[in-house]
C-alpha beads as a LAMMPS data file, in Angstrom:
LAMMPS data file: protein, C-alpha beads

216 atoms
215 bonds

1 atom types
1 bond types

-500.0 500.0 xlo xhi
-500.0 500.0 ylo yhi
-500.0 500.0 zlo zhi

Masses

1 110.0

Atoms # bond

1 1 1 335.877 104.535 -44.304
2 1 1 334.039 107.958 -43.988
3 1 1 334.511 109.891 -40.771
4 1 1 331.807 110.377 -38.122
5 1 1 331.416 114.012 -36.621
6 1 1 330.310 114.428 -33.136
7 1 1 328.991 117.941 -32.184
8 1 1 328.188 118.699 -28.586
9 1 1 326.467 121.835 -26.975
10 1 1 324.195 123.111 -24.861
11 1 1 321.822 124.349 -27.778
12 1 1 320.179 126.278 -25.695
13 1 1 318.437 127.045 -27.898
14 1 1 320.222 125.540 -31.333
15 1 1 320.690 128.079 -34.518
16 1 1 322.480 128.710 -37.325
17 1 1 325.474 129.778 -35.676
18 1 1 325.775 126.224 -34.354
19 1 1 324.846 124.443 -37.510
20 1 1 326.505 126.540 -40.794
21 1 1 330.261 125.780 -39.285
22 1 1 329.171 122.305 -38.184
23 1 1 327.974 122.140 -42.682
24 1 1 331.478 123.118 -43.406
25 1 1 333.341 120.975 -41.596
26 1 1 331.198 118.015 -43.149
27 1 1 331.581 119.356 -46.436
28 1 1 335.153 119.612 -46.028
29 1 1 335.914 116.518 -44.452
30 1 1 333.512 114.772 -46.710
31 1 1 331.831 113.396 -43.184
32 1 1 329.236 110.455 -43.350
33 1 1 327.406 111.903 -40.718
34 1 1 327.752 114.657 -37.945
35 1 1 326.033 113.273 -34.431
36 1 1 324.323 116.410 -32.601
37 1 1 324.716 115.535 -29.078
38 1 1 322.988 118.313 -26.516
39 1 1 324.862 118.751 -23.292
40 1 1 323.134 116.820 -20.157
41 1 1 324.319 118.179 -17.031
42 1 1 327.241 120.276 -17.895
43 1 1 329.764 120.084 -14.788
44 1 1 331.152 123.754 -15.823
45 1 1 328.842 125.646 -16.646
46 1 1 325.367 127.297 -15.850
47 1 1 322.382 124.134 -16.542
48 1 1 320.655 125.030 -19.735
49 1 1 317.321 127.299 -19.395
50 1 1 315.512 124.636 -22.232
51 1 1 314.507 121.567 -20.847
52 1 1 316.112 118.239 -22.085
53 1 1 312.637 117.814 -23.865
54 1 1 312.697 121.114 -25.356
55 1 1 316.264 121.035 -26.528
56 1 1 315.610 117.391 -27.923
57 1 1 312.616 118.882 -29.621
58 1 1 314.701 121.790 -31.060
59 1 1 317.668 119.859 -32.402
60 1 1 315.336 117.766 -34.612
61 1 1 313.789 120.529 -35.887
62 1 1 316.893 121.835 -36.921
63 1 1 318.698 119.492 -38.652
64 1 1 315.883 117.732 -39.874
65 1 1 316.421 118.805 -43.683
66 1 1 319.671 117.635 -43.625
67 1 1 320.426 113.799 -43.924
68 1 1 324.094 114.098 -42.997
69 1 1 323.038 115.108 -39.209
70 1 1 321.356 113.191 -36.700
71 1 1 320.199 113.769 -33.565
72 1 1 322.417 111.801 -30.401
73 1 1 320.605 111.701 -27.217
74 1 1 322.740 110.102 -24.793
75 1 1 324.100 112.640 -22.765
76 1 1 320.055 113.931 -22.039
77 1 1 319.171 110.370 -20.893
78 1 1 321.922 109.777 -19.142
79 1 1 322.047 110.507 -15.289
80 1 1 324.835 112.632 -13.539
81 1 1 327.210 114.871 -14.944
82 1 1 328.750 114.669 -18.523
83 1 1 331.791 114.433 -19.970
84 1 1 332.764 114.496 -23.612
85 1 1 335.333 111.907 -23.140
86 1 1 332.839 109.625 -21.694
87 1 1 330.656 110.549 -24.809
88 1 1 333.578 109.772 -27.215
89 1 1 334.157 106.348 -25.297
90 1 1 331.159 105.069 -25.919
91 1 1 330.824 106.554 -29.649
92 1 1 333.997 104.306 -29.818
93 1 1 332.541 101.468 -28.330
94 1 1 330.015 101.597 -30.889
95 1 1 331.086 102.343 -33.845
96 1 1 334.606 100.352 -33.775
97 1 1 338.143 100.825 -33.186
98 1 1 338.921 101.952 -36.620
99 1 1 336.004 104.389 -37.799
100 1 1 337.341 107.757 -37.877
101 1 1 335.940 110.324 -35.660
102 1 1 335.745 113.630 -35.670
103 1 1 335.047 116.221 -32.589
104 1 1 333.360 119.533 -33.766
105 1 1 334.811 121.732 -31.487
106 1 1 334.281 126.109 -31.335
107 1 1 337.804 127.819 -31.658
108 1 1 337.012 129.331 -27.841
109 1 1 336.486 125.831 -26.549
110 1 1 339.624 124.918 -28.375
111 1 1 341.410 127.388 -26.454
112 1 1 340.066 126.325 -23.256
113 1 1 340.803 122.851 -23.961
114 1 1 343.291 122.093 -20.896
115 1 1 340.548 122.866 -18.317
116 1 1 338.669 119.892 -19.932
117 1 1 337.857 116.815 -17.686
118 1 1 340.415 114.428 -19.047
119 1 1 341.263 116.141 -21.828
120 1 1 344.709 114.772 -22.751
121 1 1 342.360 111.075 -23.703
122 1 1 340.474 113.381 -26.319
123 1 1 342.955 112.694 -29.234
124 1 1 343.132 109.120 -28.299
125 1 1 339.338 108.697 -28.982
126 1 1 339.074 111.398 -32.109
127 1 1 340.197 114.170 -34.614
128 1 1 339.779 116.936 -33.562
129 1 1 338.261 119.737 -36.115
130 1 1 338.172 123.832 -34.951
131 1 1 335.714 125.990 -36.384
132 1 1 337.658 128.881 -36.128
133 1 1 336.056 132.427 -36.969
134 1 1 337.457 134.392 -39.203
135 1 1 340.428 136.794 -37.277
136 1 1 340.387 134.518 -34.731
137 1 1 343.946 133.437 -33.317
138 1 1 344.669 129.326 -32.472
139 1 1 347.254 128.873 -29.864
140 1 1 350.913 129.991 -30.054
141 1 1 351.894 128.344 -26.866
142 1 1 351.567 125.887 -24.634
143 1 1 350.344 122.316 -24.861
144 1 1 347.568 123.243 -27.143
145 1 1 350.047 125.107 -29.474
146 1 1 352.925 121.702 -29.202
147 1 1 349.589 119.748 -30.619
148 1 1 348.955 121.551 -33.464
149 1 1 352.735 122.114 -34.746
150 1 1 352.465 118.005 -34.337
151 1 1 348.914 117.151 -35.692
152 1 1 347.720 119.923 -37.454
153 1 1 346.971 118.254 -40.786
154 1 1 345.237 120.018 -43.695
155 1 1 344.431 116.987 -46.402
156 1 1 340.924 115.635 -45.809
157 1 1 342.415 111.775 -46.841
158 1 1 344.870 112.010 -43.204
159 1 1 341.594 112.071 -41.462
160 1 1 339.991 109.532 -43.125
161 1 1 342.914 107.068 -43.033
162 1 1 342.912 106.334 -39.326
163 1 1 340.892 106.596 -36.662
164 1 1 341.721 109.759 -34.530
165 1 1 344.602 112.038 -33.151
166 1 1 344.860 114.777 -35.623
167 1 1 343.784 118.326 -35.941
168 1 1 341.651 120.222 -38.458
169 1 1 341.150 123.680 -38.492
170 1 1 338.234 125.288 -40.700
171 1 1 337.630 128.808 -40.999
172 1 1 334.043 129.240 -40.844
173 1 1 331.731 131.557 -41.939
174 1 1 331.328 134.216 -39.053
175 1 1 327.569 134.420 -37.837
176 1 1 327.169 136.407 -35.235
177 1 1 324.431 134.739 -33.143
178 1 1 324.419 133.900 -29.314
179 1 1 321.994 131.568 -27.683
180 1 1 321.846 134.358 -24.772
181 1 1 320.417 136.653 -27.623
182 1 1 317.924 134.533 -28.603
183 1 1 316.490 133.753 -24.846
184 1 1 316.623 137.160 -24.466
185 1 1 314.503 137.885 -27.597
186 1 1 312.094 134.957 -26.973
187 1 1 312.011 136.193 -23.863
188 1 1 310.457 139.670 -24.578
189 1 1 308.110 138.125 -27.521
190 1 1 310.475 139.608 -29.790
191 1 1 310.984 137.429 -32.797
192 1 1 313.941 134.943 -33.813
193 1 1 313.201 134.295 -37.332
194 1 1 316.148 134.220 -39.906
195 1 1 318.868 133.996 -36.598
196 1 1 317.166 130.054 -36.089
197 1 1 316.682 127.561 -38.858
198 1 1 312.439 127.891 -39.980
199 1 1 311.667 124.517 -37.983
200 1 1 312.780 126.244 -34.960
201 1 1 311.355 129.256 -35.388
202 1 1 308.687 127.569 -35.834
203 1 1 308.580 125.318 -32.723
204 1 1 309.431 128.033 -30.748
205 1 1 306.685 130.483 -32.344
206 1 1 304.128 127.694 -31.466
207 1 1 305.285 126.594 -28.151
208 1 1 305.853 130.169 -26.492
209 1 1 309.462 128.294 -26.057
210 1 1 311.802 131.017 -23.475
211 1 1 308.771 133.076 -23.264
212 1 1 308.519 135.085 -20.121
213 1 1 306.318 138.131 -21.690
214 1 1 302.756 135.411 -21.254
215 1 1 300.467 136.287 -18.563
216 1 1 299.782 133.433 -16.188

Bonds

1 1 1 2
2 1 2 3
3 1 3 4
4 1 4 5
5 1 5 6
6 1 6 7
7 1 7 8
8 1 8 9
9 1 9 10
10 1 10 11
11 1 11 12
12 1 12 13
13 1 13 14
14 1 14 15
15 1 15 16
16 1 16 17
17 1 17 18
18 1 18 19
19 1 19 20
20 1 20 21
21 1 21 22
22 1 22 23
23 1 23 24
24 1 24 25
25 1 25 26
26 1 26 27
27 1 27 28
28 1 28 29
29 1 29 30
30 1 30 31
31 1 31 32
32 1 32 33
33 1 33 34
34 1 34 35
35 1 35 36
36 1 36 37
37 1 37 38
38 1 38 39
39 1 39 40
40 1 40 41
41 1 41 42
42 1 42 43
43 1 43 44
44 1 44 45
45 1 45 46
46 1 46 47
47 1 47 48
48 1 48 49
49 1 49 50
50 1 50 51
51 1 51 52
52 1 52 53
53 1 53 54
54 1 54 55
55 1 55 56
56 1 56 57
57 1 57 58
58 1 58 59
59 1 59 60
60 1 60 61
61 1 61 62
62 1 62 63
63 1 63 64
64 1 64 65
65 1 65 66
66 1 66 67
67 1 67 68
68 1 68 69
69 1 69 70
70 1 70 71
71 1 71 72
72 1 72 73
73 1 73 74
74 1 74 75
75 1 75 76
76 1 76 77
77 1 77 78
78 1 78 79
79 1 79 80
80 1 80 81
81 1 81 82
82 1 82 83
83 1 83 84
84 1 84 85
85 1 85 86
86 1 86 87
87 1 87 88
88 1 88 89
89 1 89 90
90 1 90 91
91 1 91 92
92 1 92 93
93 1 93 94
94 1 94 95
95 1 95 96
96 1 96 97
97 1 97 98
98 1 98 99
99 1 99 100
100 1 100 101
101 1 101 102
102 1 102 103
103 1 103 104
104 1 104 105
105 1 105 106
106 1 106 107
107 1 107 108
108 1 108 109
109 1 109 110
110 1 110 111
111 1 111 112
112 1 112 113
113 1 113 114
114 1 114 115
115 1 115 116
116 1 116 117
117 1 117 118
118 1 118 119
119 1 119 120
120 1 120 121
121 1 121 122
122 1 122 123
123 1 123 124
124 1 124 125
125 1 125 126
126 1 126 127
127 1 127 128
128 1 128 129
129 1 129 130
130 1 130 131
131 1 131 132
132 1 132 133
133 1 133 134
134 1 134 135
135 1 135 136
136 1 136 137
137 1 137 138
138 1 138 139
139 1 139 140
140 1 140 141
141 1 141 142
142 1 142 143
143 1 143 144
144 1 144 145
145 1 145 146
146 1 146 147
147 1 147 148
148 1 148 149
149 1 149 150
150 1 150 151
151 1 151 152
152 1 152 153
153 1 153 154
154 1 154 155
155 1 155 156
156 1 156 157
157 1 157 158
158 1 158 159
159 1 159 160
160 1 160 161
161 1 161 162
162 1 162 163
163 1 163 164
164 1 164 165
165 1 165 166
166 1 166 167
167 1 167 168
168 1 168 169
169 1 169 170
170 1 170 171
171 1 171 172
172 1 172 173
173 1 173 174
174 1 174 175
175 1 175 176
176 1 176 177
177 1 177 178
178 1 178 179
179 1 179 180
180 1 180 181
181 1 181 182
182 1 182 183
183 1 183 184
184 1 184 185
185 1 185 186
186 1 186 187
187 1 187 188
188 1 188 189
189 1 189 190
190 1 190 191
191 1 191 192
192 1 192 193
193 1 193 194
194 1 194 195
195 1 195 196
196 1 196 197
197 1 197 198
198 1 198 199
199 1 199 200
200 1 200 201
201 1 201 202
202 1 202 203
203 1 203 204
204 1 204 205
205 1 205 206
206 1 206 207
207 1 207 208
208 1 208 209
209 1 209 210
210 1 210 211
211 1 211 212
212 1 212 213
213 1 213 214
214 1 214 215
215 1 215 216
């Protein structure tokens, strides 16, 4: 049975940053399809700038060349804060007891992992896969560090073969894009073409999408 990838964010907005390591894992994991949830209401962090609408509206226009990804919107329709283990429990509820899962996870958030709500129930639910930039460093101790000496697993078959509970670390390719940067360009009417994919460039051309340069 083929895995299922579950990518959060705020994609605030989305680009290629987000979706190139998201590709890799897929491709490496040989994934059926990667579900592109956008954060809600974060509980710790800023709220997004992009309204659920807009962010909706951005994800499909991102992915929508590319069959393997699809766009989840449960977190932006559902009230109150969000958790991802609430997201991965009712993934799970859905799609069965034995489908593999896979959380898409940014080597940063990887290393933050402990301050996650519930976190310790994450590798109950799913594998976890870290993008991990190139030069990057995983942990080398601590909880996070006992995990990956335990679960660390690098053939594709071990995550296939049961549901969740181990670790995959891919070493993507390093694109240096921020969604801060790209506010801050929309922002000044200063383009974002080739740093978003061309259906978000586009949507955001159109729209005046994070403009604040408009008179009015």
């Amino acid at each position: 049975m083929r895995p299922v990838g579950i990518f959060g964010g705020m994609f605030d907005p989305i680009h290629l940053g987000h979706l190139r390591p998201a590709l890799e894992v897929a491709e490496a994991l040989d994934l059926e399809q990667v579900r592109v949830v956008p954060c809600g209401d974060p509980p710790h962090r800023r709220r997004p700038v992009g309204s659920s609408d807009l962010r909706r509206r951005l994800v499909m226009a991102a992915i929508a060349a590319e069959p393997r990804f699809a766009l989840d919107a449960r977190e932006l329709e559902r009230a109150g804060p969000h958790y991802t283990v609430d997201t991965l429990i009712g993934l799970r509820a859905e799609l069965g007891a034995t489908r593999p899962l896979v959380l898409l996870i940014g080597g940063d958030a990887f290393a933050g992992l402990e301050r996650w709500h519930r976190w310790s129930e994450l590798a109950g639910l799913a594998h976890l896969a870290v993008m991990l930039r190139p030069g990057s460093a995983l942990p080398d101790a601590g909880p996070l560090a006992a995990a990956l000496r335990e679960r660390r697993t690098m053939d594709p078959a071990a995550i296939a073969a049961r549901s969740a509970g181990l670790i995959w670390v891919e070493t993507v390719t390093r694109l240096e894009i921020s969604s801060t940067d790209l506010r801050a360009r929309a922002a000044r009417g200063a383009s974002v073409r080739w740093l978003v994919g061309d259906g978000v460039w586009e949507l955001m051309r159109s729209s005046g999408a994070y403009r604040t340069d408009r008179e009015g």
